[in-house]
N, C-alpha and C positions, 0 to 999 in steps of 0.2 A: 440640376437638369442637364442631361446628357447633351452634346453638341447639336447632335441631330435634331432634335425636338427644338433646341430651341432657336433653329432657320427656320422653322414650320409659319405659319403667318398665323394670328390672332384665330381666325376663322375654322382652322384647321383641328387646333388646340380645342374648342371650344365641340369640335364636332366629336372629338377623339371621348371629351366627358359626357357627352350625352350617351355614346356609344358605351362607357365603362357605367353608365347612371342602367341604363336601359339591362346591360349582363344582369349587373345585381337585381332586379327585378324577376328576371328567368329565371335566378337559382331559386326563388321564393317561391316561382307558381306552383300552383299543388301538382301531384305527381298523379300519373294515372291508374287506376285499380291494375291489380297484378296479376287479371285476367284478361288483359287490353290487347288486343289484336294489334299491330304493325298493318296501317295503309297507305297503299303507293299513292303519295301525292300527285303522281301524274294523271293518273285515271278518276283522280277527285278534284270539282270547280272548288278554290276558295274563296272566302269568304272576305274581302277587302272591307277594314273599315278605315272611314276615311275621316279627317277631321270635320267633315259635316256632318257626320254620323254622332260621333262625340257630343259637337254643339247641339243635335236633336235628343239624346240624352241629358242633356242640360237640362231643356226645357220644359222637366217634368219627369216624376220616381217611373208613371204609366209607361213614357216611351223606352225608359232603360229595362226595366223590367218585360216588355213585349218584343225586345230585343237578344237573341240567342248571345250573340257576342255581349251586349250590353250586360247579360244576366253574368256572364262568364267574368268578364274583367268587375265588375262590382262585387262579386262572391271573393275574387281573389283579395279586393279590400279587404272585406269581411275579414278573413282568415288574418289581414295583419292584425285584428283587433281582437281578434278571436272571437268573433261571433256569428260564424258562420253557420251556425247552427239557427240561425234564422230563415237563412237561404235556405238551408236542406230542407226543414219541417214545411216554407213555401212549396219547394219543388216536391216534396213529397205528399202534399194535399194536391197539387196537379198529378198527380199520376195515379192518384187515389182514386179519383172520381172518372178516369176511365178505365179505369178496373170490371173485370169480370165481374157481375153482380155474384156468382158462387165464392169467390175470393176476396168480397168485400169484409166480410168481418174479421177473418184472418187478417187483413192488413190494414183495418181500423183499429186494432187491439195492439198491433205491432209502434205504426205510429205516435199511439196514444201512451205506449207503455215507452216509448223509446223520448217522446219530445212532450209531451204534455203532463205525464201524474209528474205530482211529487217528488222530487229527488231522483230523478229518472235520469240515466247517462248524458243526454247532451235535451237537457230541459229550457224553452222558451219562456220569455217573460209572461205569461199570461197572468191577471187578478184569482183569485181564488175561482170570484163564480164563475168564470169563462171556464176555469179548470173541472169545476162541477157541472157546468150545461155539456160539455164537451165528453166527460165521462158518460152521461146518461146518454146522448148519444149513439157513444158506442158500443151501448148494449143494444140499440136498432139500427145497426148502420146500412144506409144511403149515402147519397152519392153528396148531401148537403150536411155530411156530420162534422167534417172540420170550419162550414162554412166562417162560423162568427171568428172563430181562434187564429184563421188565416190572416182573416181581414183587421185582425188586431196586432200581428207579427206584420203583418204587411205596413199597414200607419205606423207603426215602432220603425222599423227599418225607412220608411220616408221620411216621417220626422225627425230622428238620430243621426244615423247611417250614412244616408242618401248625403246630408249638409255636409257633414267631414268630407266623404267623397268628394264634393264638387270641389272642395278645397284642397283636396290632398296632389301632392304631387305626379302621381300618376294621373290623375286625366290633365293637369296641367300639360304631363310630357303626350299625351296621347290625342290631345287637340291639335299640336306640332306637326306628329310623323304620322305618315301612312303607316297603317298596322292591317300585316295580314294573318286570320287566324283559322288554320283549318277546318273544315266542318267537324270532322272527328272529335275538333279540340273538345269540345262540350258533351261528356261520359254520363248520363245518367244512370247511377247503378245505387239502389239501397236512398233512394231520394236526394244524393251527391252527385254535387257539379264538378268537374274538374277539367283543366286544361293544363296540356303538354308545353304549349311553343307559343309564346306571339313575337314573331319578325318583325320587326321592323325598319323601315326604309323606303325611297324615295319611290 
């Protein structure tokens, strides 16, 4: 250890790791679609979450999940585990059902072909029959055709997911610091979450 560093006082040192824990984190967040506008932070309120915030995500998958931010930092777990594709097919039944009723079956057949059949590129745990109530479905779609297959990625992700998160070291570090994270940060585009920046600091 070079001289300098080590006049530093215990406190200091200790801040210095939280600050090189928290980089390595940033390189990891998802990057933003490659259609993403640049917006001036000045002319946009953000978003502070605060360690209270965190501990009300504690308290239950409903609060993390009805939270913008909540949704955004739990997706980016996801992505360590790589199963992100939970999140997406969630957020992609949200945006499904307020869809244009003329654009509803185009993007029930899109959905279905991309996260639900068989061997489908980024395909959810569903049982067979949820996979076969969910097809027929799609051949009458309304606005309740992904109903049952949501609400069964969604228990999967609170049962699984949700417990590793509460243990994993990110919300550890994020009970700690104020974290601000722009409203922009959260891209919905193709039923994917992503986030640019979360700052952190006092």
């Amino acid at each position: 250890m070079c001289k300098g560093l080590a006049t530093l006082p215990a406190t200091c040192l200790k801040s210095a790791k939280d600050i090189k824990h928290k980089i390595g984190f940033l390189l990891h967040m998802p990057e933003f679609p490659s259609d993403y506008k640049q917006v001036n932070e000045k002319t946009i309120p953000v978003k502070r979450v605060s360690p209270a915030d965190v501990n009300d995500w504690k308290q239950s998958f409903n609060n993390l999940m009805n939270s913008d931010a909540g949704r955004t930092v739990f997706t980016t777990f996801l992505k360590s585990e790589f199963s992100q594709e939970n999140m997406e097919f969630w957020n992609a039944c949200e945006e499904y059902k307020v869809s244009a009723p003329n654009k509803m079956a185009a993007k029930a057949k899109q959905i279905y072909d991309e996260y639900v059949k068989a061997d489908s590129p980024n395909e959810v745990n569903l049982d067979s029959a949820t996979q076969e109530e969910t097809r027929k479905n799609v051949l009458n779609a309304g606005t309740a055709c992904f109903d049952v297959a949501q609400q069964k990625i969604f228990t999967l992700m609170e049962k699984d997911s949700y417990r590793r998160f509460l243990r994993s070291k990110l919300i550890q570090d994020l009970s700690e610091f104020p974290t601000v994270i722009p409203p922009y940060a959260v891209q919905k585009r193709g039923g994917k979450i992503g986030c640019s920046e979360i700052r952190c600091g006092a």
